[in-house]
C-alpha positions in Angstrom: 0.1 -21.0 -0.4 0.6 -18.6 -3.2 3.8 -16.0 -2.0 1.4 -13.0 -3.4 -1.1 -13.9 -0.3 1.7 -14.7 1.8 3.2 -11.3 1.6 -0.7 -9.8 2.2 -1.2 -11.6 5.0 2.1 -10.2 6.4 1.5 -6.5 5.5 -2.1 -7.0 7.2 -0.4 -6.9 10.3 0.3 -3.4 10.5 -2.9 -2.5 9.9 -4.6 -0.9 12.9 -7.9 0.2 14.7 -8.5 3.7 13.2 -6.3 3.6 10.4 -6.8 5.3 6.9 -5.2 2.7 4.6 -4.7 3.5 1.0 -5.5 0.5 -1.7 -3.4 0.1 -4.3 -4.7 -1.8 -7.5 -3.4 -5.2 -8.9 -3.3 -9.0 -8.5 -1.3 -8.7 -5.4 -3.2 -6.4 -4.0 -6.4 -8.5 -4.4 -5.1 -10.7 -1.6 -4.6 -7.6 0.8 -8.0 -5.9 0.2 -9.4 -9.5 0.8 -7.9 -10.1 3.9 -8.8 -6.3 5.0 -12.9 -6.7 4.1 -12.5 -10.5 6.5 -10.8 -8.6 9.2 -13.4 -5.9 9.5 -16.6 -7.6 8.7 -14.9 -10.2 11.6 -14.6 -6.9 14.1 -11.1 -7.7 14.1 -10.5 -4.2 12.7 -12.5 -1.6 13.8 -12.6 2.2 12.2 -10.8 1.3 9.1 -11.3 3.9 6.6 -9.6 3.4 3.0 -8.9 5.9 0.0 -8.8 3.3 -3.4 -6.3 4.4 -6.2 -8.6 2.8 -9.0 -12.3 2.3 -10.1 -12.4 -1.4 -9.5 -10.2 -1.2 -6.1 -12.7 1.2 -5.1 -15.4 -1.6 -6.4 -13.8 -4.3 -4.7 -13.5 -2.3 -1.5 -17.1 -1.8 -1.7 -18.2 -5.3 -2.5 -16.1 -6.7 0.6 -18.0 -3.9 3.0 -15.0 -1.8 3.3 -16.0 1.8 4.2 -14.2 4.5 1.9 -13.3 8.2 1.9 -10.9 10.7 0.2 -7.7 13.0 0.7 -10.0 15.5 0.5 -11.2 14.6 4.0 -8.6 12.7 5.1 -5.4 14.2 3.5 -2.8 12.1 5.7 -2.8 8.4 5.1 -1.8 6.6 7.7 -0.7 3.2 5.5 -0.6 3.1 1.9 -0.5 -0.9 0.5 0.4 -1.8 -3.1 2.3 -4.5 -5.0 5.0 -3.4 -7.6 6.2 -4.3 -10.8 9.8 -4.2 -10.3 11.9 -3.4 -7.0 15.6 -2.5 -7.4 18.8 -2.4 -4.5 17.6 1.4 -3.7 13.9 0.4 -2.6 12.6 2.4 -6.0 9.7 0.8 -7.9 8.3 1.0 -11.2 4.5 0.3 -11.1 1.4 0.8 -12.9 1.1 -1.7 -15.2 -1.8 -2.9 -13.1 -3.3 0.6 -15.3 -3.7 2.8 -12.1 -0.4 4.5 -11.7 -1.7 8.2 -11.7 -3.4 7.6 -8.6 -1.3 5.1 -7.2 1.2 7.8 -6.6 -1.1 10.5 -5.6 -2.5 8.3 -3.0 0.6 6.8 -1.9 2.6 10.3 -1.9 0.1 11.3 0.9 0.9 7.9 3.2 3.1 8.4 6.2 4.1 4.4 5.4 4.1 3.2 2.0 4.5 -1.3 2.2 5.1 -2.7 -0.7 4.1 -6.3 -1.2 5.8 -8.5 -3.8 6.9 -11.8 -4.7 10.8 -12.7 -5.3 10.6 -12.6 -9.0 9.7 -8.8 -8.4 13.6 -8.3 -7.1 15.5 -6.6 -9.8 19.3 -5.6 -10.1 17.9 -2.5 -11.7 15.1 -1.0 -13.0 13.7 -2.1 -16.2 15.7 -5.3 -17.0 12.7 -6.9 -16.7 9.0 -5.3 -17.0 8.1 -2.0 -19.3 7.9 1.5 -17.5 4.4 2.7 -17.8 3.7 6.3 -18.8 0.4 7.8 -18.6 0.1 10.3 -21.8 -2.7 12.6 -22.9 -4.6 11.6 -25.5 -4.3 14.5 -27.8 -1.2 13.3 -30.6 -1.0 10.2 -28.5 1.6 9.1 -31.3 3.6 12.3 -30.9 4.3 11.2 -27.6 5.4 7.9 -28.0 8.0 8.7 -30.8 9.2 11.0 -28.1 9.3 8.5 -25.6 11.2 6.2 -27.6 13.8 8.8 -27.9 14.6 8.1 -24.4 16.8 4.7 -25.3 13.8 2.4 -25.2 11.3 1.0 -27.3 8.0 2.8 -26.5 4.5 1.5 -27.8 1.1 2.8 -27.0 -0.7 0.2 -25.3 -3.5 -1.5 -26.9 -6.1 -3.7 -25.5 -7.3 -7.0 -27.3 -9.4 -5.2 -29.4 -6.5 -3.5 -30.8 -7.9 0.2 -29.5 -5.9 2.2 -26.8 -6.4 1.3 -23.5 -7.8 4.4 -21.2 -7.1 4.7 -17.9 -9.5 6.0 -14.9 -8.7 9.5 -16.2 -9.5 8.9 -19.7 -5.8 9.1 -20.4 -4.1 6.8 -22.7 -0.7 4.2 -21.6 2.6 4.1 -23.0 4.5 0.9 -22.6 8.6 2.0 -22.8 10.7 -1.5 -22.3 14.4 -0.1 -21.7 15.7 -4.4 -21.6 15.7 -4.5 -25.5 18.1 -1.9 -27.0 20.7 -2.0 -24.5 19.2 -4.9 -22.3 20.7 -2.7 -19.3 17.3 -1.3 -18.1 17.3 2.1 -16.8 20.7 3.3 -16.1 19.5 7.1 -13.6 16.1 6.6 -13.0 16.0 9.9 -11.4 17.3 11.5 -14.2 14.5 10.5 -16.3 11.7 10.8 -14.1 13.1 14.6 -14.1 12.9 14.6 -17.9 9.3 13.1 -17.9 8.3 15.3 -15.3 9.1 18.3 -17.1 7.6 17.0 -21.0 4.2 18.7 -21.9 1.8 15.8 -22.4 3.2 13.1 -20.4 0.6 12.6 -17.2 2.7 10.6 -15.2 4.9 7.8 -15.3 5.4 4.2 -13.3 8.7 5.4 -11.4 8.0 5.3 -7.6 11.1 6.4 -6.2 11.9 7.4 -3.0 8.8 6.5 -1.6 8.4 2.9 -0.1 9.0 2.6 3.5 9.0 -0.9 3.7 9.0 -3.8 0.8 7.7 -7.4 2.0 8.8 -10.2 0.5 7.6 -13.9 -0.4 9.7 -16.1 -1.5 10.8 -20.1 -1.8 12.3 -19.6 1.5 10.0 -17.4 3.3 9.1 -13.8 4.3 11.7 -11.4 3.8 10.8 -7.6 5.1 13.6 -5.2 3.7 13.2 -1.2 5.0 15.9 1.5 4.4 17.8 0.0 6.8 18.0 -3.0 5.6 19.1 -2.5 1.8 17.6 -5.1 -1.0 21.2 -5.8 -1.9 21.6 -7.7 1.2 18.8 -9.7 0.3 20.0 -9.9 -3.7 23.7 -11.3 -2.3 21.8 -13.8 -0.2 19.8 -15.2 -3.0 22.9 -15.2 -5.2 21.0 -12.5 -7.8 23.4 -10.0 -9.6 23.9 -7.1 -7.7 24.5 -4.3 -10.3 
């Protein structure tokens, strides 16, 4: 079975009668909105309400019978469920490059349990070795901003789709794509530190770093289901697989 479902199927689990679930947006995710839509159209789930954090999660949601609603009505969400692009040792994320970061995050921010469902290739020793941090940036001097970003000791490109025009999110915002494994192939070195400097930069929307925030990280692997919370540190799971622990 493909680890992606397997690690859906798990987080299914602690979805209950009543519930407001948030639905994050990606591949991964697929699997868990599929399973959620069987589960209720099977009565096996009764008074599920979701909030999407894209267009086409909100389309899928649809499609699969899933009823849907808002933070304006329901501000607290009860489970928020997403994949991620990379995880590190501290249980922070990056995310978005599924395009729906902006409101992954506002969704997810508002969850009193954020699971995060991945596969072990997801498992990083730190931040940005891997994958590219996303940035949402306005569209006004789009190129402005990216020379900035690349200030930041990465490489930053505005991303294009295959016709070679810039690729707009749900919020008519443009992406960046900032890969911090090429110049000093050491990824992020304070993530915290720059999502502070981000924060603060007139023009940039949002950005990919999710830190802080998930509760609880499944994950599928060769060997099986691994679930990894704040007590129970993804370094211990790193030094069991015999990954680098930074």
């Amino acid at each position: 079975m493909d680890l992606k479902k397997q690690a859906a199927q798990k987080a299914i689990e602690y979805v209950h009668d009543g519930m407001i679930v948030g639905l994050g947006t990606g591949s991964t995710t697929t699997h868990f909105i599929e399973l959620l839509g069987q589960k209720i159209n099977q009565r096996e789930l009764k008074g599920i309400r979701a909030v999407p954090t894209s267009d086409s999660t909100a389309r899928l949601a649809r499609d699969l019978g899933i009823p849907l609603t808002t933070l304006t009505d329901h501000p607290k969400v009860d489970l928020a469920v997403d994949g991620a692009d990379e995880v590190d040792p501290n249980l922070d994320l990056i995310k978005g490059l599924g395009q729906a970061l902006l409101r992954e995050k506002i969704v997810e921010i508002h969850s009193v349990e954020f699971i995060v469902i991945v596969d072990e290739s997801k498992i990083v020793p730190r931040l940005g070795t891997v994958k590219p941090l996303p940035v949402e940036i306005v569209q006004f001097e789009a190129l402005a901003h990216i020379h900035w970003l690349s200030s930041l000791g990465c490489r930053a490109e505005l991303w294009l789709g295959d016709d070679g025009k810039p690729l707009n999110t749900d919020n008519g915002n443009y992406l960046a794509r900032c890969w911090f494994n090429e110049l000093s192939h050491n990824g992020i070195e304070d993530p915290y530190s720059l999502a502070d400097t981000l924060a603060k930069r007139p023009g940039i929307v949002e950005h990919g770093l999710f830190l802080g925030m998930a509760t609880r990280i499944i994950v599928a692997g060769r060997d099986g289901l691994k679930i990894l919370s704040r007590k129970k540190k993804i370094k211990d799971y790193m030094l069991q697989s015999n990954q680098p622990v930074l």
